[in-house]
ROLUM-118083 format. One record per atom (N, C-alpha, C): atom name; x negated, y negated, z; residue in one letter; residue number from 1. Coordinates in steps of 0.1 Angstrom, whole numbers, padded with zeros to 4 digits. Layout:
// residues N
+-------+-------+-------+-------+--------+-----+
: atome :     u :     v :     w : residu : num :
+-------+-------+-------+-------+--------+-----+
:    CA :     X :     Y :     Z :      A : NUM :
...
+-------+-------+-------+-------+--------+-----+
//
This chain:
// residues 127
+-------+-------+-------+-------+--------+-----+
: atome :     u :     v :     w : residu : num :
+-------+-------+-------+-------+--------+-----+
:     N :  0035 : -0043 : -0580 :      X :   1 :
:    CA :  0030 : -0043 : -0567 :      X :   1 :
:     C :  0035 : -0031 : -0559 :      X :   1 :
:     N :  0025 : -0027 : -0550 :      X :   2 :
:    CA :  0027 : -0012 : -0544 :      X :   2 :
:     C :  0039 : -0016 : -0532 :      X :   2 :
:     N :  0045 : -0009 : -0527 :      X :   3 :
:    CA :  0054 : -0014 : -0516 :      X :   3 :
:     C :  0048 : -0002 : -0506 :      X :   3 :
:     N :  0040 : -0013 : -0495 :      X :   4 :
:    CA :  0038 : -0001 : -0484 :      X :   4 :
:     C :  0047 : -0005 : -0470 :      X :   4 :
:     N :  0048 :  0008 : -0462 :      X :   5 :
:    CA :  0057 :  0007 : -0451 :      X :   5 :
:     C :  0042 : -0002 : -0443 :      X :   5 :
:     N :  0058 : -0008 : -0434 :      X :   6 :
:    CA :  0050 : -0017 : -0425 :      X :   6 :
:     C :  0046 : -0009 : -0411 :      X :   6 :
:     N :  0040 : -0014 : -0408 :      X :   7 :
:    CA :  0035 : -0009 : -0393 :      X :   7 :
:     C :  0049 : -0010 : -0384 :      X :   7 :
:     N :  0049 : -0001 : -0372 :      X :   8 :
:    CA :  0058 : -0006 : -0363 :      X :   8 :
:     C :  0055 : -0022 : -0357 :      X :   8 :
:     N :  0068 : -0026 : -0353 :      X :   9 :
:    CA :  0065 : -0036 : -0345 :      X :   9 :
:     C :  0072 : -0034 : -0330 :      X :   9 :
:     N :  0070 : -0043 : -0323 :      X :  10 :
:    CA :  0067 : -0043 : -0308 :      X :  10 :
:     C :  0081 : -0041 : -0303 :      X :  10 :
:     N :  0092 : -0046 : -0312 :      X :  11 :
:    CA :  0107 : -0043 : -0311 :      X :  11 :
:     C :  0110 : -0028 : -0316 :      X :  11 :
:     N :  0100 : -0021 : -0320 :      X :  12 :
:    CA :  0106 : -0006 : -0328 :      X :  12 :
:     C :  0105 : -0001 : -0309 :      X :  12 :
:     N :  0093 : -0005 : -0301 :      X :  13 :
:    CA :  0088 :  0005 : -0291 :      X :  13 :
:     C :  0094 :  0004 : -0275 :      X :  13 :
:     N :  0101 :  0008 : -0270 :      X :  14 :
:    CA :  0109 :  0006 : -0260 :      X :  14 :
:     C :  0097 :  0005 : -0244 :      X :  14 :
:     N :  0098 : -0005 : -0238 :      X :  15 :
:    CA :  0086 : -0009 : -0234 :      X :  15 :
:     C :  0084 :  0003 : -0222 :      X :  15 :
:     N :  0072 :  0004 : -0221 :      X :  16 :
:    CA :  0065 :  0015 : -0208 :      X :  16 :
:     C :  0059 :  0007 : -0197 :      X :  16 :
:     N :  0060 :  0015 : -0185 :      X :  17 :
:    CA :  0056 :  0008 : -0174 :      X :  17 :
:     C :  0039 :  0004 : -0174 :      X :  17 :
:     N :  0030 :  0011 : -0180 :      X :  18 :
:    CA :  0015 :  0010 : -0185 :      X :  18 :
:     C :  0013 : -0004 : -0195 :      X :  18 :
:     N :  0024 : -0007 : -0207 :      X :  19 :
:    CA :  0023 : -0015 : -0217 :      X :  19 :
:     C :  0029 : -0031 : -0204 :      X :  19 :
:     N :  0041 : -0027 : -0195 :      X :  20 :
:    CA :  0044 : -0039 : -0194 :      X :  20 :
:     C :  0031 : -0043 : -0181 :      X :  20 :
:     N :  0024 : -0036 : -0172 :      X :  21 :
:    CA :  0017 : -0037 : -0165 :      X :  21 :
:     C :  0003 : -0041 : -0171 :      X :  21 :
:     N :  0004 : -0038 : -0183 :      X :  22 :
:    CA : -0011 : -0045 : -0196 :      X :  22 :
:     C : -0011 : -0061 : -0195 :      X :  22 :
:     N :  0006 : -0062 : -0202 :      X :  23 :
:    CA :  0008 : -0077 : -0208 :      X :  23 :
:     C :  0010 : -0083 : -0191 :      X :  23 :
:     N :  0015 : -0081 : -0183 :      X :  24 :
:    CA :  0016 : -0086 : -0164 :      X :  24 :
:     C :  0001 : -0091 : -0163 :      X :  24 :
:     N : -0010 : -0079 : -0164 :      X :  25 :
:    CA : -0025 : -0083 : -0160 :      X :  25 :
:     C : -0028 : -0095 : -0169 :      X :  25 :
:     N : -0027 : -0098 : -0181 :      X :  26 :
:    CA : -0031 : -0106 : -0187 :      X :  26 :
:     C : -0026 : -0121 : -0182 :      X :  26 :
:     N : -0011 : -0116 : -0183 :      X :  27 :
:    CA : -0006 : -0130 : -0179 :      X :  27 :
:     C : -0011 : -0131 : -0166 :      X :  27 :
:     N : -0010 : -0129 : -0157 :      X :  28 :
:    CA : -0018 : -0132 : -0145 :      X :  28 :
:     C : -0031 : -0137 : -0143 :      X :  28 :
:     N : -0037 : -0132 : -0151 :      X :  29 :
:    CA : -0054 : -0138 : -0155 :      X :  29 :
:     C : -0051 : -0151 : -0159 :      X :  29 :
:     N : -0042 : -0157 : -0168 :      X :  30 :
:    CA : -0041 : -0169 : -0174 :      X :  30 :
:     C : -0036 : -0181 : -0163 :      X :  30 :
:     N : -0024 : -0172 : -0154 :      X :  31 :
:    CA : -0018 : -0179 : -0143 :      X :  31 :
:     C : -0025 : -0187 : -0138 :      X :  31 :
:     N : -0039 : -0171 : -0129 :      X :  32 :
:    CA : -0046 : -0177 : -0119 :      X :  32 :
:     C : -0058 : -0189 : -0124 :      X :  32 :
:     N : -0060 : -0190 : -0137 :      X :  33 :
:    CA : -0067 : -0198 : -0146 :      X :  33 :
:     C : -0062 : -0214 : -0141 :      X :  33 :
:     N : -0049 : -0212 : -0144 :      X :  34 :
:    CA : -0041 : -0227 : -0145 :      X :  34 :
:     C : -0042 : -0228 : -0124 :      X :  34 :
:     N : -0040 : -0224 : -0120 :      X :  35 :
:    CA : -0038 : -0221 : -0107 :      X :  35 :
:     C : -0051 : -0224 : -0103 :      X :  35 :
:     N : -0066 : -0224 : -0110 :      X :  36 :
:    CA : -0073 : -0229 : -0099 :      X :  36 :
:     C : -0076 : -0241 : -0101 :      X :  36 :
:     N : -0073 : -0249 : -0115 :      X :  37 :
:    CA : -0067 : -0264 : -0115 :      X :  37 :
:     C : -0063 : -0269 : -0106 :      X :  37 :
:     N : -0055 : -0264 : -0100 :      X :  38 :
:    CA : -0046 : -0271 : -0089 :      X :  38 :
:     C : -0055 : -0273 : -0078 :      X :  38 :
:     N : -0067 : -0255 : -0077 :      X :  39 :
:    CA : -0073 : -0258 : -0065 :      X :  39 :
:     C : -0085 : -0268 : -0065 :      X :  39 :
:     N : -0090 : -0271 : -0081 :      X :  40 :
:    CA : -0105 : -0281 : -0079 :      X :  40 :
:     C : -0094 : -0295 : -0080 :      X :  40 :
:     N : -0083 : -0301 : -0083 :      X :  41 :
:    CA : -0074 : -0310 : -0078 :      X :  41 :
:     C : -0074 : -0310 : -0064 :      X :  41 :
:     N : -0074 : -0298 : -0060 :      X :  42 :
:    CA : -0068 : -0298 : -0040 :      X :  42 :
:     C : -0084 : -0304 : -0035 :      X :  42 :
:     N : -0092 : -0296 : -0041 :      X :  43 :
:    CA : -0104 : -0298 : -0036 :      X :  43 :
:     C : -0109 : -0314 : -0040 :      X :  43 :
:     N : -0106 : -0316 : -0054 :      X :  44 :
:    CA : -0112 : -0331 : -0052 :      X :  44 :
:     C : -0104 : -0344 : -0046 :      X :  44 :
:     N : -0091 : -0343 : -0045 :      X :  45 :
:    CA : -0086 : -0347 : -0036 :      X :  45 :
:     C : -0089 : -0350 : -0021 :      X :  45 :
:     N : -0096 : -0341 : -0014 :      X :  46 :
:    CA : -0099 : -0338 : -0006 :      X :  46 :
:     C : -0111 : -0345 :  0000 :      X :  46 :
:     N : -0123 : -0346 : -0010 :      X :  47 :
:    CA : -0131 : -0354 : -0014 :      X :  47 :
:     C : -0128 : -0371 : -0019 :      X :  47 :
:     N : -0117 : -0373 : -0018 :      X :  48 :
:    CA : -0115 : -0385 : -0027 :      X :  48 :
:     C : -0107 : -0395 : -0011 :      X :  48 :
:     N : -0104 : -0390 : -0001 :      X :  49 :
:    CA : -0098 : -0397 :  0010 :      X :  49 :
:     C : -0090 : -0388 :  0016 :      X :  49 :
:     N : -0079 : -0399 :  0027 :      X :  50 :
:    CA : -0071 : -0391 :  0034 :      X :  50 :
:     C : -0055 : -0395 :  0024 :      X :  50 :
:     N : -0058 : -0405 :  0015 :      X :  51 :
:    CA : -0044 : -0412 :  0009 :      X :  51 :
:     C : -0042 : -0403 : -0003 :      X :  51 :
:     N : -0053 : -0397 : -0007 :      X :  52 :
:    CA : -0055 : -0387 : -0021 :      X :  52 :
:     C : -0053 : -0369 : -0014 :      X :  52 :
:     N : -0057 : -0370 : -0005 :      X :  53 :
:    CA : -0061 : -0358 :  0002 :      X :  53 :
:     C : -0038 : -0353 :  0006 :      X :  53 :
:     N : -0032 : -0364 :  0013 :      X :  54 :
:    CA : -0021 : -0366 :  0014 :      X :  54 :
:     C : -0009 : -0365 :  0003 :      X :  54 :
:     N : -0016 : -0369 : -0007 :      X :  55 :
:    CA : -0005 : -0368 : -0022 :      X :  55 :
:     C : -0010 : -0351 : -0023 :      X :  55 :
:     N : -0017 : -0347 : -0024 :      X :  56 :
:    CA : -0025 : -0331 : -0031 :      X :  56 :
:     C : -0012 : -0327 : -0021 :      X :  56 :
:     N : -0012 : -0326 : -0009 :      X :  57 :
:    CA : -0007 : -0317 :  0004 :      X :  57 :
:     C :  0010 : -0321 :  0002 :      X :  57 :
:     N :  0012 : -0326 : -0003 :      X :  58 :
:    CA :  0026 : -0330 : -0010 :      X :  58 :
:     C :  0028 : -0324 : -0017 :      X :  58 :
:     N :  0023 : -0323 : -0029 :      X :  59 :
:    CA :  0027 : -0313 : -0039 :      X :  59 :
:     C :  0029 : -0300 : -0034 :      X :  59 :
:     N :  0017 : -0295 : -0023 :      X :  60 :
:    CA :  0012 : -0281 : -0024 :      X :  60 :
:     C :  0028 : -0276 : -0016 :      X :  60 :
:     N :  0030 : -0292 : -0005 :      X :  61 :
:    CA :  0041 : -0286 :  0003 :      X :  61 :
:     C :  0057 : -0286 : -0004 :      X :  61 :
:     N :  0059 : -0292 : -0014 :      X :  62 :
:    CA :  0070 : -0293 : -0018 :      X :  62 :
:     C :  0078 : -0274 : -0018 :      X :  62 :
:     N :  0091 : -0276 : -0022 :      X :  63 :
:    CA :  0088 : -0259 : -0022 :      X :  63 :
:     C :  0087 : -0260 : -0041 :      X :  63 :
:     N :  0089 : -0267 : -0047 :      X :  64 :
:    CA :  0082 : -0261 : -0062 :      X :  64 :
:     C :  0067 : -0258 : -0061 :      X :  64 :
:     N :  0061 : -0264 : -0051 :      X :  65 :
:    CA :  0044 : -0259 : -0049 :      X :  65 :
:     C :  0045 : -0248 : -0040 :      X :  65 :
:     N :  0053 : -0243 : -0030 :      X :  66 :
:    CA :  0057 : -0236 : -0025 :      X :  66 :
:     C :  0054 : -0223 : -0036 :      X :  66 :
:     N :  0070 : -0222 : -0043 :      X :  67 :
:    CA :  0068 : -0213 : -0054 :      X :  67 :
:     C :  0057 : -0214 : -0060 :      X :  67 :
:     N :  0051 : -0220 : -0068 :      X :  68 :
:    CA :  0041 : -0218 : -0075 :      X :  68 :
:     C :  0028 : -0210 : -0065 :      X :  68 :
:     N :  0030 : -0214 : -0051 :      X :  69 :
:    CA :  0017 : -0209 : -0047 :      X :  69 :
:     C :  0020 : -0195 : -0040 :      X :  69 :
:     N :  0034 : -0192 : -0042 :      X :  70 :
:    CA :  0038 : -0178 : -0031 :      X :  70 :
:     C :  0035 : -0170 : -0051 :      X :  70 :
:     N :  0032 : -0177 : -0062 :      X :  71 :
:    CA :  0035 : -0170 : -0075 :      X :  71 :
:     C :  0017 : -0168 : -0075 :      X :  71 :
:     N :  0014 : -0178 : -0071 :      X :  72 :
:    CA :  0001 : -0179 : -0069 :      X :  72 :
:     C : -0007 : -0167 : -0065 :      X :  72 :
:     N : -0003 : -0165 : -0051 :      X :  73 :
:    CA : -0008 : -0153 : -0041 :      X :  73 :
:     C : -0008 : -0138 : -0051 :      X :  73 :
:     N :  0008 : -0138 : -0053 :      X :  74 :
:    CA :  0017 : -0123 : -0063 :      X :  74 :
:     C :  0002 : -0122 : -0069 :      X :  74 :
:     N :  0000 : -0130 : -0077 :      X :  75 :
:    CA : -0008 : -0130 : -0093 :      X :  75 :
:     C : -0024 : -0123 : -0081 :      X :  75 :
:     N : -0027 : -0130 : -0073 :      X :  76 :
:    CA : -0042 : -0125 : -0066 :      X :  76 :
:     C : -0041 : -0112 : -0066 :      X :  76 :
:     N : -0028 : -0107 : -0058 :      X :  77 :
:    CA : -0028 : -0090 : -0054 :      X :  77 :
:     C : -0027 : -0082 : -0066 :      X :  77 :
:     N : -0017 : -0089 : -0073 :      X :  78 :
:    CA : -0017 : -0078 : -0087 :      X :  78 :
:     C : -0027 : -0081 : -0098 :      X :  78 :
:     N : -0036 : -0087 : -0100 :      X :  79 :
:    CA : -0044 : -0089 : -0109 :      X :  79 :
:     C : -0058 : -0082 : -0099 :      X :  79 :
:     N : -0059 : -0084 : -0085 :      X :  80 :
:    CA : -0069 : -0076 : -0081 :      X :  80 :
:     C : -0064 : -0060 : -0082 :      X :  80 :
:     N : -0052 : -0060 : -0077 :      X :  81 :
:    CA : -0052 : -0039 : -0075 :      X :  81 :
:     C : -0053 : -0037 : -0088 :      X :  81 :
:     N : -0044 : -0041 : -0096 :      X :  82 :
:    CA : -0044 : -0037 : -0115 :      X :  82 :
:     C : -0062 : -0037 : -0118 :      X :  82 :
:     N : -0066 : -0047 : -0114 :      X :  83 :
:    CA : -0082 : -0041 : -0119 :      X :  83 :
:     C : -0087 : -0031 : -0114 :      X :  83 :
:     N : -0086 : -0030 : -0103 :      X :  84 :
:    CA : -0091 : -0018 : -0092 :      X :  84 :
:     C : -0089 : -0007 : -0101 :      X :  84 :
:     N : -0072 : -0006 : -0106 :      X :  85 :
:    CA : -0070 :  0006 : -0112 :      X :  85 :
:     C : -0075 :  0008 : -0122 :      X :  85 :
:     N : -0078 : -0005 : -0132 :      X :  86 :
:    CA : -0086 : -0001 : -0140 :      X :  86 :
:     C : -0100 :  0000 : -0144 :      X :  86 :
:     N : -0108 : -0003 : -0132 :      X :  87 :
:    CA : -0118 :  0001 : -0130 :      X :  87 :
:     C : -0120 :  0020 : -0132 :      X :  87 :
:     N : -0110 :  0025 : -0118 :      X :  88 :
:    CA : -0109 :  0037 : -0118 :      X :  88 :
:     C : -0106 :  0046 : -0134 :      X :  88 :
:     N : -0100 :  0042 : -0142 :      X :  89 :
:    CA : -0097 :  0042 : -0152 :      X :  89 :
:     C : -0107 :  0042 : -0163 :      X :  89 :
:     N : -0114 :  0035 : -0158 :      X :  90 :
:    CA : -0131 :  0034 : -0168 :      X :  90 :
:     C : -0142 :  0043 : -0165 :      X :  90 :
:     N : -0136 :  0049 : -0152 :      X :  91 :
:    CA : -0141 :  0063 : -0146 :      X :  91 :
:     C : -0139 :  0072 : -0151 :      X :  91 :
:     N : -0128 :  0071 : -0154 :      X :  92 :
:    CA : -0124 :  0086 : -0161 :      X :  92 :
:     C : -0107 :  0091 : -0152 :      X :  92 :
:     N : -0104 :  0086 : -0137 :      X :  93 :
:    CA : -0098 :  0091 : -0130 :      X :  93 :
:     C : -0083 :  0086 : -0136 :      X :  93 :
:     N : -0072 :  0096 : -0133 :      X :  94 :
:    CA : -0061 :  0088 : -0136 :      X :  94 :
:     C : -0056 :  0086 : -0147 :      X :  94 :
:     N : -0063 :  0090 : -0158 :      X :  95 :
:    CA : -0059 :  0087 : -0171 :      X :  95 :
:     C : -0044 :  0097 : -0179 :      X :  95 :
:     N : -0044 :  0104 : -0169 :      X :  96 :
:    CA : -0028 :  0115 : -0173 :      X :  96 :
:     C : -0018 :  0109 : -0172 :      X :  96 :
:     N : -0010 :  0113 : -0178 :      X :  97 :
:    CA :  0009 :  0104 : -0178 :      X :  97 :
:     C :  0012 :  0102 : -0162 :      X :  97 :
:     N :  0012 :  0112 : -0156 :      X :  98 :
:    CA :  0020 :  0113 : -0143 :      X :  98 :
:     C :  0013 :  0101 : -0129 :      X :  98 :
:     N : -0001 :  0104 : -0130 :      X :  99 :
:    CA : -0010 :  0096 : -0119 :      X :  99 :
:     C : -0010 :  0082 : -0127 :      X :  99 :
:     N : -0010 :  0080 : -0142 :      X : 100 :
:    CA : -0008 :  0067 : -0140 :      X : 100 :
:     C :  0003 :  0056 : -0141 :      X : 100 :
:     N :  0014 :  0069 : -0137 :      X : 101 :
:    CA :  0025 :  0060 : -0134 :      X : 101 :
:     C :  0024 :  0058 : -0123 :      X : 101 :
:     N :  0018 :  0066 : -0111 :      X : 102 :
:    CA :  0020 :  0068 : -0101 :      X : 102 :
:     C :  0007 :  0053 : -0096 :      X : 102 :
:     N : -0001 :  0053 : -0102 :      X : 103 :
:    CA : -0011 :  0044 : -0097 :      X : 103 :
:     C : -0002 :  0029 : -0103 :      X : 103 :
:     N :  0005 :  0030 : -0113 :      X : 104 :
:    CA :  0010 :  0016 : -0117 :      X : 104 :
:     C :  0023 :  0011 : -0108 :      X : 104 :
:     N :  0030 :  0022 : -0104 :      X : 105 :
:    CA :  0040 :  0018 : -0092 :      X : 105 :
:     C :  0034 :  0015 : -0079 :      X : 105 :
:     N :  0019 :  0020 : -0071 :      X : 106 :
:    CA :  0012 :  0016 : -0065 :      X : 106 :
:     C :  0012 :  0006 : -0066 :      X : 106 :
:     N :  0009 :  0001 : -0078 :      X : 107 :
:    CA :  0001 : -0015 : -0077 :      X : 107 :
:     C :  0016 : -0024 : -0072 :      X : 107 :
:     N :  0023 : -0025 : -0083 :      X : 108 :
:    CA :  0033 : -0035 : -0077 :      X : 108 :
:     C :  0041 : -0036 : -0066 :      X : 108 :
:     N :  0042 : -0020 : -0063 :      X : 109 :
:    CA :  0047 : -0021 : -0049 :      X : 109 :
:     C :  0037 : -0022 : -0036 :      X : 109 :
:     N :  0026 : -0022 : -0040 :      X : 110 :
:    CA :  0010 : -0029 : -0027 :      X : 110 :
:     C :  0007 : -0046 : -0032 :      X : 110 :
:     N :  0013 : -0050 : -0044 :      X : 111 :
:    CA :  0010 : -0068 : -0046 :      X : 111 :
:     C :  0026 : -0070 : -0041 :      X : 111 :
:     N :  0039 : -0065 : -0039 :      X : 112 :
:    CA :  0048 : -0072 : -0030 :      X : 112 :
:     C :  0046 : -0074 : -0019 :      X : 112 :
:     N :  0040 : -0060 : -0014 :      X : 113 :
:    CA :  0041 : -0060 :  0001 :      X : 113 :
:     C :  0028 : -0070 :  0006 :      X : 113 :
:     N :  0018 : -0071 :  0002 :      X : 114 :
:    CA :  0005 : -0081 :  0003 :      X : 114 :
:     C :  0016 : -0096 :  0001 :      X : 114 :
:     N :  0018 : -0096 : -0011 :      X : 115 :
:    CA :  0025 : -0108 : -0010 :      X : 115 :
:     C :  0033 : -0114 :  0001 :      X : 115 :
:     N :  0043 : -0101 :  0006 :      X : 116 :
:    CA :  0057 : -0107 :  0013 :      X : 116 :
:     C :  0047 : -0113 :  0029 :      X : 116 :
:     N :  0038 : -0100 :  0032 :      X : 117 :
:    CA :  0030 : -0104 :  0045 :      X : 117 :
:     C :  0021 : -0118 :  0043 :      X : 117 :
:     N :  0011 : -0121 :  0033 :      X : 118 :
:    CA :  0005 : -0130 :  0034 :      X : 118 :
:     C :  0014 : -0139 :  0034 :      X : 118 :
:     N :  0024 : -0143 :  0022 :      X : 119 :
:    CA :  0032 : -0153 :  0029 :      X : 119 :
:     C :  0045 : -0160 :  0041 :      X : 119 :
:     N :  0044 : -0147 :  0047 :      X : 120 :
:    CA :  0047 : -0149 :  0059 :      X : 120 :
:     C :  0035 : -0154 :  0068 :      X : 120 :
:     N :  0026 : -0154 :  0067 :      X : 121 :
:    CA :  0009 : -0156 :  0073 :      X : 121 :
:     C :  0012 : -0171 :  0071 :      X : 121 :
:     N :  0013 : -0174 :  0061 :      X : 122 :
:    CA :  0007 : -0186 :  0059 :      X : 122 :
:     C :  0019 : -0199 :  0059 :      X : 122 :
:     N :  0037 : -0191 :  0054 :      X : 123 :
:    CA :  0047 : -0201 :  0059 :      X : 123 :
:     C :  0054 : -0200 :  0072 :      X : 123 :
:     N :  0052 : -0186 :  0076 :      X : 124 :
:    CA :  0060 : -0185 :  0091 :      X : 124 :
:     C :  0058 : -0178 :  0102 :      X : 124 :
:     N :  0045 : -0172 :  0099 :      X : 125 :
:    CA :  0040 : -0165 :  0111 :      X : 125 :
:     C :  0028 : -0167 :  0114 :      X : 125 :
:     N :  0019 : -0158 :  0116 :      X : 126 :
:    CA :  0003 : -0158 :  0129 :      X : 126 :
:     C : -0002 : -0168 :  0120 :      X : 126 :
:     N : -0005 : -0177 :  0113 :      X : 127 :
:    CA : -0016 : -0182 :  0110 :      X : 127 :
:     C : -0011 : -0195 :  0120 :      X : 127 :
+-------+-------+-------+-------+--------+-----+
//
């Protein structure tokens, strides 16, 4: 039997801000998946009485639903700018080392700050 070398694996490659911003978009797509569970629950709930409607608003208010929905929000901003970017990207724009770090530190530092504001909106301020 021939002995061939193996392929690198994922431990040979020290991770890049492009590769970890790859596997982030993905998981975030899966997140917001599970996450809109919760919302056709909110929604049928809602539909179902004020006694059903009252347990949903429970959950949502606990702060473990808290977290989940301030994790909720993160996942909106960064899974919408990360597409944006890679939309642009299927353009043609951006595709050089330097701009697409620079577009990938954009994104997470524009899905914090969206985050920190909206949830301020929605736990302690104008809304």
């Amino acid at each position: 039997m021939l002995e061939r070398p193996l392929s690198p694996h994922l431990q040979v490659y020290k991770p890049q801000l492009t590769s970890v911003l790859s596997i982030t978009h993905r998981a975030s797509g899966v997140f917001l998946s599970a996450g809109a569970v919760f919302v056709v629950y909110w929604l049928y709930a809602l539909s179902q009485g004020p006694q059903a409607f009252a347990t949903a608003q429970a959950l949502a208010g606990h702060w473990i639903g808290k977290l989940i929905g301030l994790a909720l929000i993160f996942s909106v901003f960064f899974h919408l700018l990360n597409g944006i970017r890679h939309l642009l990207w299927d353009a043609g724009w951006g595709l050089e080392l330097k701009p697409a770090y620079r577009s990938g530190w954009a994104v997470v530092v524009l899905s914090v700050i969206a985050t920190a504001y909206f949830a301020w909106l929605m736990f302690g301020g104008g809304i």
